[in-house]
TORMARPA-574907 format. One record per residue (C-alpha): residue in one letter; z, y, x; residue number from 1. Coordinates in Angstrom, 1 decimal, always signed. Each point is the difference from the previous one (the first is absolute). Layout:
REM residues N
<r res="A" pz="Z" py="Y" px="X" n="NUM"/>
...
END
This chain:
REM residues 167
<r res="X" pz="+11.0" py="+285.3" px="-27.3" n="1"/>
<r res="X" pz="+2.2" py="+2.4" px="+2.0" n="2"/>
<r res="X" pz="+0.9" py="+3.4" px="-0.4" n="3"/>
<r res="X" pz="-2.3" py="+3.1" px="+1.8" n="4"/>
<r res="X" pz="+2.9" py="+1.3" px="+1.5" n="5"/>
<r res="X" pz="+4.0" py="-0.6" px="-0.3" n="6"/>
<r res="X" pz="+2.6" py="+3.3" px="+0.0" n="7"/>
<r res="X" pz="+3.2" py="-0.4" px="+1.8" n="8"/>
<r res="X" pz="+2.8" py="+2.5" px="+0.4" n="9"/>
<r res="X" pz="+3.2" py="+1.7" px="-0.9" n="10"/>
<r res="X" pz="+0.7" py="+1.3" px="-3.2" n="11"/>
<r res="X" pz="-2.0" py="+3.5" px="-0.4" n="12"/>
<r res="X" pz="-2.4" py="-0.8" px="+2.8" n="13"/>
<r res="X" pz="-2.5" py="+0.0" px="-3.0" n="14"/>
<r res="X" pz="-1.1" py="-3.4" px="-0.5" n="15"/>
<r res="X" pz="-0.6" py="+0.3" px="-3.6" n="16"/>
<r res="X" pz="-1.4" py="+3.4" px="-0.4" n="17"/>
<r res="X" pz="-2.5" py="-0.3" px="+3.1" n="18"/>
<r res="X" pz="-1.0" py="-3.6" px="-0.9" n="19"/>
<r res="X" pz="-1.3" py="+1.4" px="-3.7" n="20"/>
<r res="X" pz="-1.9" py="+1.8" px="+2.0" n="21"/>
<r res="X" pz="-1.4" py="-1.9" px="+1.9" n="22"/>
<r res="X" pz="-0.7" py="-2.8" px="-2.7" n="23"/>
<r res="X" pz="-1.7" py="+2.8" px="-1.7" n="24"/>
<r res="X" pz="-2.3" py="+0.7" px="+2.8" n="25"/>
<r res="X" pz="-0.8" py="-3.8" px="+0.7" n="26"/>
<r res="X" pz="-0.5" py="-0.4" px="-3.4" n="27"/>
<r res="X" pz="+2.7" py="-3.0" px="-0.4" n="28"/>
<r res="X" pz="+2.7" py="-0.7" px="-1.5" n="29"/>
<r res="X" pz="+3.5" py="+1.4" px="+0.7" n="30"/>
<r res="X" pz="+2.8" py="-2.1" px="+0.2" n="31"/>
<r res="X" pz="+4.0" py="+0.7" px="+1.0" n="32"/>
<r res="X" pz="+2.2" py="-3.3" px="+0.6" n="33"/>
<r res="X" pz="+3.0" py="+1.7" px="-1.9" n="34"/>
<r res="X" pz="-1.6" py="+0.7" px="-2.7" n="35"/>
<r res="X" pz="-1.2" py="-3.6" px="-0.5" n="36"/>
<r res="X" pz="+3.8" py="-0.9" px="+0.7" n="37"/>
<r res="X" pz="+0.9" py="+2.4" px="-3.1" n="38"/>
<r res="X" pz="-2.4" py="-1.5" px="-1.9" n="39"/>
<r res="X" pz="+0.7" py="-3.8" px="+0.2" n="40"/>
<r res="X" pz="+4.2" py="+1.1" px="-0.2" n="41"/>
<r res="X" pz="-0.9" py="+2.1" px="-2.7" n="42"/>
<r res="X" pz="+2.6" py="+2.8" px="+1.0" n="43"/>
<r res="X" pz="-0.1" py="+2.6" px="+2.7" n="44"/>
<r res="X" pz="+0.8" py="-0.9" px="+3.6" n="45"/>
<r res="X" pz="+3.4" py="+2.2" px="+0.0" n="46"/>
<r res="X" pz="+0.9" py="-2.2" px="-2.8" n="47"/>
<r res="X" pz="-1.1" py="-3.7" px="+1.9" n="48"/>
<r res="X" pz="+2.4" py="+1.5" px="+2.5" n="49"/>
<r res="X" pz="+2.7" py="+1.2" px="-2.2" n="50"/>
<r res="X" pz="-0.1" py="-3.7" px="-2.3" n="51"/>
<r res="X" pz="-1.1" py="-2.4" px="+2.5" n="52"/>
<r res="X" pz="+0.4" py="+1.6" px="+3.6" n="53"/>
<r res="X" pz="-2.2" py="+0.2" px="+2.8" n="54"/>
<r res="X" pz="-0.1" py="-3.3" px="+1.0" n="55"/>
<r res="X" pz="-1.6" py="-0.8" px="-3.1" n="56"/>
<r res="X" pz="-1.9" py="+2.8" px="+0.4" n="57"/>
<r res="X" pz="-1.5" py="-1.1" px="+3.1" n="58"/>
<r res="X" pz="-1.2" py="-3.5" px="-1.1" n="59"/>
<r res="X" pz="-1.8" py="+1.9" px="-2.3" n="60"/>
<r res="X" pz="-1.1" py="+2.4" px="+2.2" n="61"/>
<r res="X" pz="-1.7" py="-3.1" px="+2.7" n="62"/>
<r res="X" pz="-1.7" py="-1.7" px="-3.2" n="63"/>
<r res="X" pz="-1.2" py="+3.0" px="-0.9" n="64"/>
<r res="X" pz="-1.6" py="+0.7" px="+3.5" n="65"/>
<r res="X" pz="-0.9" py="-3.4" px="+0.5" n="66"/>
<r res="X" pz="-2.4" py="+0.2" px="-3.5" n="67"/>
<r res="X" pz="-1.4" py="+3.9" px="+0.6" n="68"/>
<r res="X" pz="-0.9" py="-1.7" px="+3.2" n="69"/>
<r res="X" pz="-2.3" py="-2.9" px="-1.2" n="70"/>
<r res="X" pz="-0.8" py="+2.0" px="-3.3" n="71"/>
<r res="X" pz="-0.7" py="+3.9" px="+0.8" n="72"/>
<r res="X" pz="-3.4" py="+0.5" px="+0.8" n="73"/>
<r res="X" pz="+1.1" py="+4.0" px="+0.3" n="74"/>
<r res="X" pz="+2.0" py="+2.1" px="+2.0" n="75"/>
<r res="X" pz="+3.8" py="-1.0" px="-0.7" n="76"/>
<r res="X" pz="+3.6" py="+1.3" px="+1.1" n="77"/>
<r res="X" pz="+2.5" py="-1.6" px="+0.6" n="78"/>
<r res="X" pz="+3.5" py="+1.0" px="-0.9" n="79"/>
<r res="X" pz="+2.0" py="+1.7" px="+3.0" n="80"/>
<r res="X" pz="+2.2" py="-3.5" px="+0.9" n="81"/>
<r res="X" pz="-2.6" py="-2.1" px="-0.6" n="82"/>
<r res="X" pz="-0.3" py="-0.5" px="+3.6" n="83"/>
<r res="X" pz="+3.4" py="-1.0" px="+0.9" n="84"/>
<r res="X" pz="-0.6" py="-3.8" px="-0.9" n="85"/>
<r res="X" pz="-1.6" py="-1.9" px="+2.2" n="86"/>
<r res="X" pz="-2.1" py="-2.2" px="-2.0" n="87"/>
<r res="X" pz="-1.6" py="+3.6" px="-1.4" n="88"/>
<r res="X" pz="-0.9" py="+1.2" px="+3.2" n="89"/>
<r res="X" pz="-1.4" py="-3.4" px="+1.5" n="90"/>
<r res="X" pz="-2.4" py="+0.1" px="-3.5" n="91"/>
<r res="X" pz="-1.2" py="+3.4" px="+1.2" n="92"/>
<r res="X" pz="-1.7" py="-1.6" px="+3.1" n="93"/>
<r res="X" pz="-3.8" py="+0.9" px="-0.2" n="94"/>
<r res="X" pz="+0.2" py="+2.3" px="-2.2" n="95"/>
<r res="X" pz="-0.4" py="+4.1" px="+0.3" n="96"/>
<r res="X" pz="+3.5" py="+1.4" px="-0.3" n="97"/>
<r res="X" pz="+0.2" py="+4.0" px="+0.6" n="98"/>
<r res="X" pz="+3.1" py="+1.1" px="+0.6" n="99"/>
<r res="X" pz="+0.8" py="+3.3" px="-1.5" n="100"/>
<r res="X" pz="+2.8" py="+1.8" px="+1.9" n="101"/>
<r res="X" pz="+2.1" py="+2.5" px="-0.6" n="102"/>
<r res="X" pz="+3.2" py="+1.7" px="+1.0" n="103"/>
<r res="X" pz="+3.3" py="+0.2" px="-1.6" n="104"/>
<r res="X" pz="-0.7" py="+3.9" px="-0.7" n="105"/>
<r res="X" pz="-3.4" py="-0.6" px="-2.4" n="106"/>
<r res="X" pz="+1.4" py="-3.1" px="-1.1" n="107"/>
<r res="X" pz="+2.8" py="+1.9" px="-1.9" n="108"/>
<r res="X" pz="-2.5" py="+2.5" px="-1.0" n="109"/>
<r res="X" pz="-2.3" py="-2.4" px="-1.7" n="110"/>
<r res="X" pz="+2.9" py="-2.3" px="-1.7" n="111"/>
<r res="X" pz="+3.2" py="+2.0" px="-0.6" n="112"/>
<r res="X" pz="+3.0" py="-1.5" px="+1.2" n="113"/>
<r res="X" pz="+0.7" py="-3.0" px="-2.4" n="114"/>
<r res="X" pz="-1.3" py="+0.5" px="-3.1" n="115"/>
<r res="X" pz="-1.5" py="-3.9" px="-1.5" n="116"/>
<r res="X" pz="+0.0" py="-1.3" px="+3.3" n="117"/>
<r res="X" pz="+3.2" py="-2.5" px="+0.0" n="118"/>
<r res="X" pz="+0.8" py="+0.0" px="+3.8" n="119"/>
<r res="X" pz="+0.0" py="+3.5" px="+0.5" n="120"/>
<r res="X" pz="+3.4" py="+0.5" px="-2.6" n="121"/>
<r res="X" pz="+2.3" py="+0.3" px="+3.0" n="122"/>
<r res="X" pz="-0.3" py="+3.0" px="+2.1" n="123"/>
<r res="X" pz="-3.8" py="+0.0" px="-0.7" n="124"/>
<r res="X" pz="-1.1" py="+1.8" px="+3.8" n="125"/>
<r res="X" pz="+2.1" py="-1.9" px="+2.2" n="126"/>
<r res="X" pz="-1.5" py="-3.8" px="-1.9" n="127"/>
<r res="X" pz="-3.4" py="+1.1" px="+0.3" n="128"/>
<r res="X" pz="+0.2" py="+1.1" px="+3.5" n="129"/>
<r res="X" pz="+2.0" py="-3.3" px="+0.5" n="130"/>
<r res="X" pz="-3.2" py="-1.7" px="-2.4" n="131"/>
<r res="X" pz="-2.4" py="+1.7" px="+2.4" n="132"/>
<r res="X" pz="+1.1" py="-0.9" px="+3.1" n="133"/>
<r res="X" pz="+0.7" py="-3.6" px="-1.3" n="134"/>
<r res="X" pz="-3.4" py="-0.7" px="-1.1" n="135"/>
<r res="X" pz="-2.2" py="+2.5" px="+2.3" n="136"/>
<r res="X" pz="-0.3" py="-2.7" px="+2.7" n="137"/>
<r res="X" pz="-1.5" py="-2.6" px="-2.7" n="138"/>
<r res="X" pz="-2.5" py="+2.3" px="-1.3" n="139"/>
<r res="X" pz="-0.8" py="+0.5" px="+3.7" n="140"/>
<r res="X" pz="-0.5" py="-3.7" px="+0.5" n="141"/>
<r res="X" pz="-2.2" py="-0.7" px="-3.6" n="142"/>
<r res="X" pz="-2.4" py="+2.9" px="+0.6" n="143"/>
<r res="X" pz="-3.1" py="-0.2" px="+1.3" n="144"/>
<r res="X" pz="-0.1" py="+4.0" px="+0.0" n="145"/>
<r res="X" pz="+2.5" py="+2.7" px="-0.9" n="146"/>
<r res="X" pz="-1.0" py="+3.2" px="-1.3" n="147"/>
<r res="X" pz="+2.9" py="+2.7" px="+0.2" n="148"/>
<r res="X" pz="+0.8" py="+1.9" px="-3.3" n="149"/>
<r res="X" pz="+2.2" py="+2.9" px="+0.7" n="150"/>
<r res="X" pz="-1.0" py="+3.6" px="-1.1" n="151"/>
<r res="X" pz="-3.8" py="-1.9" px="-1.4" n="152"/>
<r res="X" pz="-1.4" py="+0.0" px="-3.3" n="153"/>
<r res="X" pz="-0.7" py="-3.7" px="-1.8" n="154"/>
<r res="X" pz="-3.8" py="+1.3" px="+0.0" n="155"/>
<r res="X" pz="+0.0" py="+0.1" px="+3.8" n="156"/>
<r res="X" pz="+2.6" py="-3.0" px="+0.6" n="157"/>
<r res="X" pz="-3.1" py="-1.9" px="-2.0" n="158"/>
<r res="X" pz="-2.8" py="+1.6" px="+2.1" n="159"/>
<r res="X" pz="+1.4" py="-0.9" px="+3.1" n="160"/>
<r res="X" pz="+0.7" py="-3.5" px="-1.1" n="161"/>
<r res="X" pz="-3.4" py="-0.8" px="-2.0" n="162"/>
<r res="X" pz="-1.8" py="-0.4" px="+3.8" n="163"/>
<r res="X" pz="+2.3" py="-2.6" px="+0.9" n="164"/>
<r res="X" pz="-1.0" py="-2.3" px="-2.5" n="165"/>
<r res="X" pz="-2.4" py="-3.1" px="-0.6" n="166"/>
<r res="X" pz="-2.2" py="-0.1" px="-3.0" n="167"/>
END
């Protein structure tokens, strides 16, 4: 079993709201690695960060890819650093990974600047732009296609992507 197609990308890029979509359209399920994370914590994600920091965070995070993976049968997102570990992106060989992209600008416009996302506390524009450029090369290199989704609509970010995939 593997997924119809796996979302990568910054925060706001639209992972979650266009892969609804899309699950909706495919008729399969929907599923979002942070909010299996949440689930088998039991507390939100700023509070993993807040009680057991983001290292602890991120083990989750690779179990938590590594059983969507071999489990999801649907279209699934993965959370926005899900790609800096290594073992995460080698798992997503083979699969269909769409990249969502997005600049800083719509970024800010879809999340805010901070609110329940733990790493954007601190000067929330300058981190994401640093969290953008960080990780914009590794959604690059897990993609096997990148759709762009500045100034788009999550109903045309899904049509454009719903050609590119194997059913």
């Amino acid at each position: 079993m593997a997924p119809v197609c796996v979302l990568v990308g910054a925060p706001g890029s639209g992972k979650t709201t266009v892969g609804r979509l899309l699950a909706a359209e495919l008729g399969v399920e929907f599923r979002d690695t942070d909010l299996d994370i949440e689930r088998l914590a039991g507390k939100p994600i700023p509070e993993i960060f807040i009680d057991e920091g983001e290292a602890h965070f991120r083990t989750l995070e690779r179990a938590a890819v590594a059983a969507a993976l071999a489990s999801c049968a649907g279209v699934l997102a993965l959370g926005g650093g899900a790609v800096l570990a290594e073992d995460s992106r080698a798992a997503l060989i083979g699969h269909t990974v769409v990249h969502l992209s997005v600049q800083l600008p719509d970024a800010v416009k879809r999340i805010g600047l901070g609110a329940g996302r733990p790493l954007l506390a601190i000067n929330p524009r300058a981190t994401l732009k640093h969290l953008m450029d960080q990780r914009r090369p590794l959604y690059t290199e897990v993609a096997t296609a990148t759709v762009v989704t500045d100034g788009r609509t999550p109903e045309d970010i899904a049509a454009e992507i719903l050609p590119l995939l194997k059913r």
